[in-house]
C-alpha positions in Angstrom: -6.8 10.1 7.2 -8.0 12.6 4.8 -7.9 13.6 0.9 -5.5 16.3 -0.5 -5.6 18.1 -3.6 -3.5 21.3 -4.5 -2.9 23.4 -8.2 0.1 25.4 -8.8 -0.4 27.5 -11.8 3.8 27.8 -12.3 4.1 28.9 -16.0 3.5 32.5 -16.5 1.2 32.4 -19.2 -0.7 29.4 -17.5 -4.5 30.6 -16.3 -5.2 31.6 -12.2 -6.0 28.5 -10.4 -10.3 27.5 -10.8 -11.5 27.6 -7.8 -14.4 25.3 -8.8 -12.1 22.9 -10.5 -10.1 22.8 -7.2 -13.4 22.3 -4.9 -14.3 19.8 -7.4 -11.4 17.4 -7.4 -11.6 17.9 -3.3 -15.2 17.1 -3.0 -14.8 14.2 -5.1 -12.9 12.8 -2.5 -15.7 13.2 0.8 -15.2 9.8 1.8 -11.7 10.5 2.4 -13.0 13.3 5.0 -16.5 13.8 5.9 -15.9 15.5 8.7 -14.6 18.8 7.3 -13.0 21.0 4.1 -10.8 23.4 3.8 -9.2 25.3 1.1 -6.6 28.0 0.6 -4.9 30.2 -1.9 -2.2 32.3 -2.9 -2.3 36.5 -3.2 -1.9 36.4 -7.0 -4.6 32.8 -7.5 -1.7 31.1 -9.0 -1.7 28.7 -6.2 -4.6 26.9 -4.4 -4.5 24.1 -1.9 -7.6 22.0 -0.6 -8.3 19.3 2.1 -11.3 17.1 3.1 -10.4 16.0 6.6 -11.1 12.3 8.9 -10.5 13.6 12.4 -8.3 11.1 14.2 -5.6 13.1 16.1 -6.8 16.4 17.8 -10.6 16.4 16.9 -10.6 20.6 16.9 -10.8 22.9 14.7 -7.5 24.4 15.9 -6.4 21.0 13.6 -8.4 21.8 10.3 -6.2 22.4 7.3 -4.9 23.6 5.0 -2.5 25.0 7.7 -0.3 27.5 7.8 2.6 28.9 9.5 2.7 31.7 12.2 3.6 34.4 8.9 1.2 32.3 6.2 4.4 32.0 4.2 3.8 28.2 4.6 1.2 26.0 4.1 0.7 22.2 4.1 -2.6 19.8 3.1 -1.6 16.5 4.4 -3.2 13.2 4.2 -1.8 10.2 6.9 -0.9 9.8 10.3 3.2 10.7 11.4 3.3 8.1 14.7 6.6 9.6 16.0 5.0 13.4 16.1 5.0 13.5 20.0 8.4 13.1 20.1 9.3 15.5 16.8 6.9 18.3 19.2 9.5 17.8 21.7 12.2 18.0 20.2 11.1 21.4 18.0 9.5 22.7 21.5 13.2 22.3 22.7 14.6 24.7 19.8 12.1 27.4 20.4 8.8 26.4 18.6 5.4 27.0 19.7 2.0 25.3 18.9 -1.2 26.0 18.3 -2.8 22.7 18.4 -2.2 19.0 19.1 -2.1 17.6 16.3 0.8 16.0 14.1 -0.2 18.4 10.7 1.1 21.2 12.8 4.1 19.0 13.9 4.8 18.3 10.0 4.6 22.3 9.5 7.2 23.4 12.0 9.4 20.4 11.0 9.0 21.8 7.7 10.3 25.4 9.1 13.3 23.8 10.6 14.2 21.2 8.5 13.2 22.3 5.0 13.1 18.9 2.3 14.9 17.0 4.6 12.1 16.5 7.2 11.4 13.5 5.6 13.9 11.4 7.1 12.3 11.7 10.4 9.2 10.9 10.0 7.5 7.7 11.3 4.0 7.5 9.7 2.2 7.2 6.6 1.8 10.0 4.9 1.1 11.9 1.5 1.4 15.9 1.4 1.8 19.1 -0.4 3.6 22.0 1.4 3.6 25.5 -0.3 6.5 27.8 0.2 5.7 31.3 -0.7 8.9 32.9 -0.4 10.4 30.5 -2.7 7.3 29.7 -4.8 8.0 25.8 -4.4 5.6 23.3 -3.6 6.9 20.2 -2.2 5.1 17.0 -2.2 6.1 13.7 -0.6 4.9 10.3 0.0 5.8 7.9 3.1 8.8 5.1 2.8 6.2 2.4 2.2 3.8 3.9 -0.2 1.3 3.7 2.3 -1.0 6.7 1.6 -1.3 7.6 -3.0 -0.5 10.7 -4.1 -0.4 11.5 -7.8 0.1 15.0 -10.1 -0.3 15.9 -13.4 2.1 18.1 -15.1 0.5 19.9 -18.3 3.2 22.3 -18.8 1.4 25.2 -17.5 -0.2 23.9 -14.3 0.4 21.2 -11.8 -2.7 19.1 -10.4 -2.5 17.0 -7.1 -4.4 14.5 -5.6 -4.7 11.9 -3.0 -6.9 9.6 -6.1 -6.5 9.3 -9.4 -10.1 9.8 -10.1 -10.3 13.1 -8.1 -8.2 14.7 -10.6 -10.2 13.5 -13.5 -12.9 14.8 -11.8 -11.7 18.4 -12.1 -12.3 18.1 -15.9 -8.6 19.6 -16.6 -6.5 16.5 -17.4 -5.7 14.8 -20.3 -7.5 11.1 -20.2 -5.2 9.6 -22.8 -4.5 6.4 -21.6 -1.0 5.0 -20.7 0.3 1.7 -22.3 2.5 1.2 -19.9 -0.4 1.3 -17.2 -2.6 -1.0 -19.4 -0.1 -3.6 -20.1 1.0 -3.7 -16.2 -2.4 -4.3 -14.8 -2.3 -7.4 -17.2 1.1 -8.6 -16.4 0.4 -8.5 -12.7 -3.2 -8.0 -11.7 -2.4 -3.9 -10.6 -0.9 -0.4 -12.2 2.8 -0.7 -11.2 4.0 2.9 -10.2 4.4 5.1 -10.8 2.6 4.9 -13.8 -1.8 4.9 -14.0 -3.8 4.6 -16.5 -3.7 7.6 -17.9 -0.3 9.4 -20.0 -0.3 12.8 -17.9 -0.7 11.1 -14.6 2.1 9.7 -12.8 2.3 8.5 -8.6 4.7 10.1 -6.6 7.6 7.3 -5.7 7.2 5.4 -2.4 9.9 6.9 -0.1 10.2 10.1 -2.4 9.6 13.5 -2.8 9.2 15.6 -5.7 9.6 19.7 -5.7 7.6 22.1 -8.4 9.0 25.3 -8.9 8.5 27.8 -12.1 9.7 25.2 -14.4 7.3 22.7 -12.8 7.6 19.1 -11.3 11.3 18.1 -11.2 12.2 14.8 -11.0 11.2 12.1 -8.4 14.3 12.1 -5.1 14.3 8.7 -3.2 15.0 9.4 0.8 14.0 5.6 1.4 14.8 2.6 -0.2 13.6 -0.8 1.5 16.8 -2.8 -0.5 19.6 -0.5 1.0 17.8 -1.4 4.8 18.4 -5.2 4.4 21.8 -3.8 2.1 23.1 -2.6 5.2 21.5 -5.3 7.7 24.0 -7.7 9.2 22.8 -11.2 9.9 22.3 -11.6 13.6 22.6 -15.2 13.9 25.8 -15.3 15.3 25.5 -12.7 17.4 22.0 -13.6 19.6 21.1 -16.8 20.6 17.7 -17.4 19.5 15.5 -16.5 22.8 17.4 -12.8 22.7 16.2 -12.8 18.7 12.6 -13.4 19.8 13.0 -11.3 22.4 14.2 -8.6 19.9 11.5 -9.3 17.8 8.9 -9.2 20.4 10.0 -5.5 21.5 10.2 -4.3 17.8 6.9 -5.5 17.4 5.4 -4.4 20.7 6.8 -0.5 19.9 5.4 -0.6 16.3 1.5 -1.7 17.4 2.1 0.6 20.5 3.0 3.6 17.9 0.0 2.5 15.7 -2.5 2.7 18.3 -2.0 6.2 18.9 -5.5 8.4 18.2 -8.2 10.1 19.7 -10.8 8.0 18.4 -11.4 4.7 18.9 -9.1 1.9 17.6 -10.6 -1.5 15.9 -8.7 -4.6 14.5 -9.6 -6.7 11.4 -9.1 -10.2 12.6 -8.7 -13.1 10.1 -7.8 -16.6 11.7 -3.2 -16.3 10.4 -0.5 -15.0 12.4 -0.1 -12.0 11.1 -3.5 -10.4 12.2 -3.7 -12.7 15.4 -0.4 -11.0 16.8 -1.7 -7.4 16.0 -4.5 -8.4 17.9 -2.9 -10.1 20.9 -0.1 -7.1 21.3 -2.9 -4.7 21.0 -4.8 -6.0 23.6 -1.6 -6.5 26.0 -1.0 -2.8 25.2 -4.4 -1.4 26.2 -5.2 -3.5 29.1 -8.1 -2.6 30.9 -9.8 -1.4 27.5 -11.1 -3.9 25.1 -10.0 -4.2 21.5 -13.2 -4.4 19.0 -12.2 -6.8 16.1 -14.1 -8.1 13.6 -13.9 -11.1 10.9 -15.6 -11.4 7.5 -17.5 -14.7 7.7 -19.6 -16.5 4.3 -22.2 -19.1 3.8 -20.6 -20.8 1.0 -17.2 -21.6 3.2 -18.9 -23.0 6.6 -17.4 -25.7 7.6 -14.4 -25.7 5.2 -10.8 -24.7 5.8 -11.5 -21.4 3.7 -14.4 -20.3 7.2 -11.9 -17.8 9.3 -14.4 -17.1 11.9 -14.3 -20.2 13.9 -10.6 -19.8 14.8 -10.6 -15.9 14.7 -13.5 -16.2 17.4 -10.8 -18.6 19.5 -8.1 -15.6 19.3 -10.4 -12.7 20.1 -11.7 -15.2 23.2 -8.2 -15.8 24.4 -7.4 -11.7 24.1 -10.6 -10.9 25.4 -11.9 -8.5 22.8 -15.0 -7.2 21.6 -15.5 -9.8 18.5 -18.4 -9.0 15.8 -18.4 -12.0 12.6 -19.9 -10.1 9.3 -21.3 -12.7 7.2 -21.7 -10.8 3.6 -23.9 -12.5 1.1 -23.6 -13.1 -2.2 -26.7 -10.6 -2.8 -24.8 -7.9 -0.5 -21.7 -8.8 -3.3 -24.0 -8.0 -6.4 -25.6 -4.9 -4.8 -22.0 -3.5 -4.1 -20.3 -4.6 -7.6 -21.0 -0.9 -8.7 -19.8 0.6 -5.4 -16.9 -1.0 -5.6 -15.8 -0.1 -9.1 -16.3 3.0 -8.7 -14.5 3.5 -5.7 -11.5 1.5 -7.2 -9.3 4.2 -8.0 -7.2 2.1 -10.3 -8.0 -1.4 -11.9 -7.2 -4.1 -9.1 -8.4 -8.1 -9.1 -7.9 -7.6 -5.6 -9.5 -5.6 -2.7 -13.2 -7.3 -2.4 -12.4 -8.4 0.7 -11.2 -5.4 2.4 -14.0 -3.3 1.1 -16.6 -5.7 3.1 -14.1 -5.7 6.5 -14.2 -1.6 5.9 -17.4 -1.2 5.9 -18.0 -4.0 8.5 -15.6 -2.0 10.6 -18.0 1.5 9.7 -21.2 -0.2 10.4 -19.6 -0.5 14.6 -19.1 3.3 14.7 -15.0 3.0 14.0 -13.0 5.3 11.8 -9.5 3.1 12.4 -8.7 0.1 12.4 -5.8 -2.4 12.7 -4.7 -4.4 9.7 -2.3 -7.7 10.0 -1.0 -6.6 6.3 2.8 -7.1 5.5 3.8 -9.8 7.7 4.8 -12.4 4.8 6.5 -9.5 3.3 8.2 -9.4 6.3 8.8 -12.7 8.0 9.2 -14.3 4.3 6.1 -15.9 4.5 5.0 -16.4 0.8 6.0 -19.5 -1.1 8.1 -17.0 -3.2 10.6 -16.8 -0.7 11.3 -20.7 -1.1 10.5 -20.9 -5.2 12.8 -17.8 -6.9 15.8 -19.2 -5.0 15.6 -22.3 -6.3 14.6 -21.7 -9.8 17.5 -19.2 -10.0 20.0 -22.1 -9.1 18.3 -24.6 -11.0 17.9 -21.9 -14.5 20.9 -19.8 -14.1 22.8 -21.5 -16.7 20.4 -21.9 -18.9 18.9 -18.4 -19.2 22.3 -17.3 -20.4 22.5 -19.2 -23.6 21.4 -17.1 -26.0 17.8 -17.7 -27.7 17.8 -20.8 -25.6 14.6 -19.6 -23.6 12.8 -18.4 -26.4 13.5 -21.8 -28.2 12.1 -24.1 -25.1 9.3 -21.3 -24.3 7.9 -21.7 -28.3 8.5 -25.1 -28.8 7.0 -26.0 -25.5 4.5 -23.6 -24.2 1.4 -25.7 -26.3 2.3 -29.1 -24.0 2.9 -26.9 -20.8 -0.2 -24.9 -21.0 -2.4 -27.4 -21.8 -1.1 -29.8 -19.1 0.4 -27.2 -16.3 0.7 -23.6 -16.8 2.1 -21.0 -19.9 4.2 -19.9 -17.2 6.4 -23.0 -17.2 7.6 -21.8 -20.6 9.4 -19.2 -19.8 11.4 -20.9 -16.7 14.6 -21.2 -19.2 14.2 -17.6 -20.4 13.6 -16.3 -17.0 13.9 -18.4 -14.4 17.6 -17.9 -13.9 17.8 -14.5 -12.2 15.5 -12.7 -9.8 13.6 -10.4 -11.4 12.7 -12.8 -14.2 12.0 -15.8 -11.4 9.6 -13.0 -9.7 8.0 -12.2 -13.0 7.4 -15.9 -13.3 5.8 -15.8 -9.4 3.8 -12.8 -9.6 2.9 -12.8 -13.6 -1.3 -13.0 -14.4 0.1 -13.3 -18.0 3.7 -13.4 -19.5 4.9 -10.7 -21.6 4.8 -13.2 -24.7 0.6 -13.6 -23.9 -0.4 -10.1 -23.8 -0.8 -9.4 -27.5 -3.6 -11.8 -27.1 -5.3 -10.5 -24.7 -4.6 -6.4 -25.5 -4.0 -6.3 -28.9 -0.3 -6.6 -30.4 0.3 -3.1 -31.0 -0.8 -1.7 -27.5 1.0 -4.8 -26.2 4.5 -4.3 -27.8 4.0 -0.3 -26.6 3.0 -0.7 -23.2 5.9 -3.3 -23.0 8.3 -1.2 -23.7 7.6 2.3 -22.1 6.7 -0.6 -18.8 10.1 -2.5 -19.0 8.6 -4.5 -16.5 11.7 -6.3 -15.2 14.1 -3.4 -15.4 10.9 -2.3 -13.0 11.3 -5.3 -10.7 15.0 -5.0 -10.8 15.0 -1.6 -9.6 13.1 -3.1 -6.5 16.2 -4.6 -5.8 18.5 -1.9 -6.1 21.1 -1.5 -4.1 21.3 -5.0 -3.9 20.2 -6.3 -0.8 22.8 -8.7 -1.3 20.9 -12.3 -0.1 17.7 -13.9 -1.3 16.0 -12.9 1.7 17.0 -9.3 0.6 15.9 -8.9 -3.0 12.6 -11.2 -2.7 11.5 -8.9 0.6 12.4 -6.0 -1.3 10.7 -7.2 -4.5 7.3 -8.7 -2.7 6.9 -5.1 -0.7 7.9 -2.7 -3.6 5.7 -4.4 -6.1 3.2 -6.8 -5.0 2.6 -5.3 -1.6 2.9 -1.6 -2.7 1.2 -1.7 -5.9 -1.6 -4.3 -5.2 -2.7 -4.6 -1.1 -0.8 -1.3 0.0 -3.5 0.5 -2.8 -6.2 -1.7 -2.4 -6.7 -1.2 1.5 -6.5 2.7 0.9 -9.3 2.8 -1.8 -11.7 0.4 0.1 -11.0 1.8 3.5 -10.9 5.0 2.6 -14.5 4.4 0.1 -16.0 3.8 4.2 -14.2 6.4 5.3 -11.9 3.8 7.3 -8.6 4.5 8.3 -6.5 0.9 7.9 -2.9 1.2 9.7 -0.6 -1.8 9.1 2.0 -1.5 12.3 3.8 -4.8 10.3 4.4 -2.2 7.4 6.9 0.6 9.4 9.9 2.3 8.5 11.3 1.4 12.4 10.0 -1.9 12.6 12.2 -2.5 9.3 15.6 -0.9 10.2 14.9 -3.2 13.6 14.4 -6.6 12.3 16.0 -6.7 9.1 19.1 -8.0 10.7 16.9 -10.8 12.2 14.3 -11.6 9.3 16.8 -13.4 7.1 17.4 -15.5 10.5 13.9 -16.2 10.6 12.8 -17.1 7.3 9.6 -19.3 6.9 8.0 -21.0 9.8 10.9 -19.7 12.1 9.5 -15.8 11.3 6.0 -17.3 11.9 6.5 -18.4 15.2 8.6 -15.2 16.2 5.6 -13.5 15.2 2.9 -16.0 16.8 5.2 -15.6 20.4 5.4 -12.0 20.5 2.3 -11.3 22.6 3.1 -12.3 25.7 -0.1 -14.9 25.5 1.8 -16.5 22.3 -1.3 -17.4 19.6 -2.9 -20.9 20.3 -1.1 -23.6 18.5 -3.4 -24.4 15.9 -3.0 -20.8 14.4 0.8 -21.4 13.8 -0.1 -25.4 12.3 -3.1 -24.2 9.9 -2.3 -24.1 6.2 -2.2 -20.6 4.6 -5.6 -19.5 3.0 -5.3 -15.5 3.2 -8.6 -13.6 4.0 -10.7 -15.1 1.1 -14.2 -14.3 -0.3 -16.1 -16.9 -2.8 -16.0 -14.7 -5.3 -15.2 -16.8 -8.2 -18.6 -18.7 -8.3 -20.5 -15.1 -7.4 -18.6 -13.5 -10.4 -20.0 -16.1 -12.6 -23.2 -15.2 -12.0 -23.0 -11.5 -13.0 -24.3 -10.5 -16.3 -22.9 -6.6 -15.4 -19.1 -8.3 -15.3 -18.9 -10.0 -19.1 -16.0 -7.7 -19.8 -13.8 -9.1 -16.9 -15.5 -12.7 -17.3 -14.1 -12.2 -20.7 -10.7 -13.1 -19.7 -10.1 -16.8 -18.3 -7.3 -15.8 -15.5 -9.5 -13.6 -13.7 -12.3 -16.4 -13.2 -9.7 -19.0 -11.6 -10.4 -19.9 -7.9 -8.6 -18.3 -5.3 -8.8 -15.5 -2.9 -8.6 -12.5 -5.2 -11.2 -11.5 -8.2 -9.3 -14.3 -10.2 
């Protein structure tokens, strides 16, 4: 894992790329890569790429970037890990390439040669990069199906500005800090910046599952190579087809292949070990897979929830006992909490109500030496294991005739939002107006506020503009597109596009990466998604959790599978209230309800 960051001066009359303001926005970004920099640039200074670099995969220097091709026609800064890159070398060594080094950077490079834009479609990783082509003065930059690893540019007209964090490129003192209502009014509508949109007007995310090309006329527009809706579009069900021991079985090897892939590294790998399914399998495959050699994992343990259902360690300690790992409990204070509220702010790259929790595994994880770790992250989005999988189909059939009377919705949601909120929720309001048709019904899930309450909160003006240049379901519905063509579909394309992309995808980058952490998340995989996604829909709910809880061969002790869904939750609600630094987010009552997030 590792920080990027690259200026292409395209316009003619644009200034030479700074060489300080390039170092700058690079060595903003030192947690990303403490264990080396690099930097390169063009002949005529109108191009400069620059890298900080984690060593994970081939710890030499032969592996440092930026790297370049044999004639230094090409080079690449890349950020991520490409799993399949053993078998791309092969493949490439078959058609006459040679290699300099081991590691998968080099692997991107000559894929690059041989397959030009296209590359993209074979690669099995995460991954965020920037490849210079100096014969055709393009730069290419692309990001990994999932949205994994951030990548986000700045187009002035002049210049172009890359970087792996929002903040790096601020740093470099060079772009425009005018914020974005778009960005504004999203974090308020669902607790995160929906891409690609940030806070700021002249900084936009590259796509998840895209790439975008800059030549002399600068940035084109965003190409899609990946969509998660057309996998499940094109799944078949497999129900009929398997009986259900050859679906777990399935399952089991799908699973088994995608932690094997994600263990791959010349450094030690760890697991974060909470007490659901999702981690617990991680763990239990991970240990089957390295035998002999003993998983570390580790759980984030708290005063104030011993002895309730909200304590993870007690049953995490019973999985890392039955797998035979090397099992460290953290117990973070609520001291620890108020020491690190500043840390964590600032290494928030974009507003978030979430991530508190994985910055104390990360750096839980750092404190035992490791520089990867394992992550259980996706499986609900996945095996359909969030209540929205059960709630948005019903609400469509129980609204869909009412949402498409005309001004009906808004009539119910004015005349009885005062009883609803004061006795339930705002949200209940707006079922008639939106709970008839998916996006609306997700809106309705997902929402912090509605649309109708943000002029309250943001101010009406700022409220109706964000709104708009946001269009926040067109944004959902575009999740969905090509129609996935079942329930299962769209919500599992909504829930990993949006919620899952924009909110946990971001939040375990920024806090792992803020510890210089590598999190990989084998349950979030381009493969492991073209292999189930006939199955999935066959496994919805409890059936997907027990395909999951059975796919080590030691299947997860009972009392995993039985226990009621908590998350990986830290008290922060009642430490929160005791922060005099935190008024402005106290200020606003949704953030302060209990739960497991900031809120």
């Amino acid at each position: 894992m590792c920080g990027i960051a690259a200026i292409y001066a395209y316009h003619y009359a644009a200034l030479e790329v700074n060489r300080e303001e390039l170092q700058t926005i690079r060595d903003y970004m030192v947690a990303r890569g403490p264990d080396g920099k690099g930097e390169w640039y063009s002949n005529n200074g109108r191009v400069g790429l620059a890298h900080r670099r984690l060593s994970i995969i081939d710890l030499s220097e032969r592996a440092a970037q930026p790297m370049s091709n044999d004639d230094g026609s090409i080079i690449i800064s890349f950020n991520g890990e490409i799993y399949n890159y053993k078998e791309l070398r092969k493949g490439l060594e078959g058609k006459g390439y040679l290699f300099r080094s081991d590691s998968d950077t080099e692997v991107l490079l000559r894929l690059y040669e041989d397959q030009g834009r296209g590359m993209v479609k074979h690669l099995r990783g995460m991954f965020a990069f920037a490849i210079w082509h100096g014969k055709k003065k393009t730069m290419l930059l692309a990001r990994d199906p999932y949205g994994i690893k951030p990548l986000y540019y700045a187009d002035d007209g002049w210049t172009v500005r890359v970087a792996s964090q929002v903040k790096a490129l601020l740093a470099g003192g060079k772009v425009s800090t005018n914020q974005e209502p778009a960005g504004i009014a999203g974090f308020y509508l669902f607790g995160h910046v929906p891409e690609p949109f940030t806070r700021y007007q002249e900084i936009r995310s590259v796509p998840a599952g895209s790439t975008v090309e800059i030549g002399e006329l600068g940035a084109n527009e965003p190409e899609s190579y990946f969509s998660i809706a057309e996998v499940f579009k094109n799944a078949r069900m497999g129900e009929d087809r398997l009986t259900q021991d050859e679906m777990l079985e399935q399952v089991r090897e799908a699973l088994h292949d995608s932690v094997a892939h994600h263990l791959i590294a010349d450094v030690d790998v760890g697991a974060f070990l909470s007490s659901g399914v999702d981690s617990g399998a991680i763990v239990g495959l991970a240990a089957e897979i390295r035998d002999q050699s003993p998983l570390s994992t580790l759980t984030l343990a708290f005063e104030e929830f011993r002895n309730s259902k909200e304590d993870e360690a007690p049953l995490a300690e019973k999985i890392a006992r039955q797998y035979g790992t090397r099992h460290t409990k953290r117990i973070v204070t609520e001291k620890e909490f108020g020491e690190d509220i500043p840390k964590i702010l600032e290494a928030m790259d974009q507003p978030s109500i979430d991530g508190v929790n994985t910055w104390f595994v990360s750096k839980a994880a750092r404190e035992l030496g490791l520089k990867v770790c394992l992550s259980g992250l996706g499986g609900d989005e996945l095996f359909g294991g969030y209540p929205s999988f059960r709630d948005i189909p019903r609400w469509v059939r129980a609204f869909y005739l009412p949402s498409r009377i005309p001004l009906l919705g808004d009539l119910f949601r004015v005349l009885s939002q005062p009883l609803l909120t004061r006795h339930y929720s705002p949200k209940a309001a707006g079922l008639f107006k939106l709970g008839g048709f998916y996006p609306g019904a997700y809106l309705l899930r997902r929402g912090l506020f509605m649309p109708w309450e943000l002029k309250d909160v943001i101010g009406e003006e700022l409220a109706r503009e964000g709104l708009r240049r946001l269009s926040p379901l067109r944004n959902i519905k575009a999740a969905m597109s090509p129609d996935p063509g079942t329930g299962f579909g769209r919500i599992a394309s909504m829930e990993a596009s949006q919620y899952m992309r924009n909110q946990l995808l971001r939040d375990a980058d920024w806090a792992g990466m803020a510890h210089s952490l590598e999190i990989r998340v084998p349950l979030v995989d381009n493969v492991l998604l073209q292999r189930l996604a006939p199955l999935v829909q066959s496994l919805v709910g409890l059936q997907g959790k027990e395909a999951l809880a059975s796919s080590p061969r030691q299947a997860l002790p009972r009392q995993v599978v039985e226990r009621a869904k908590t998350g990986f939750c830290t008290p922060v609600r009642g430490w929160l209230a005791k922060l005099d630094s935190l008024q402005e987010w106290k200020r606003i009552p949704k953030l302060k309800q209990a739960g497991c997030h900031w809120s």
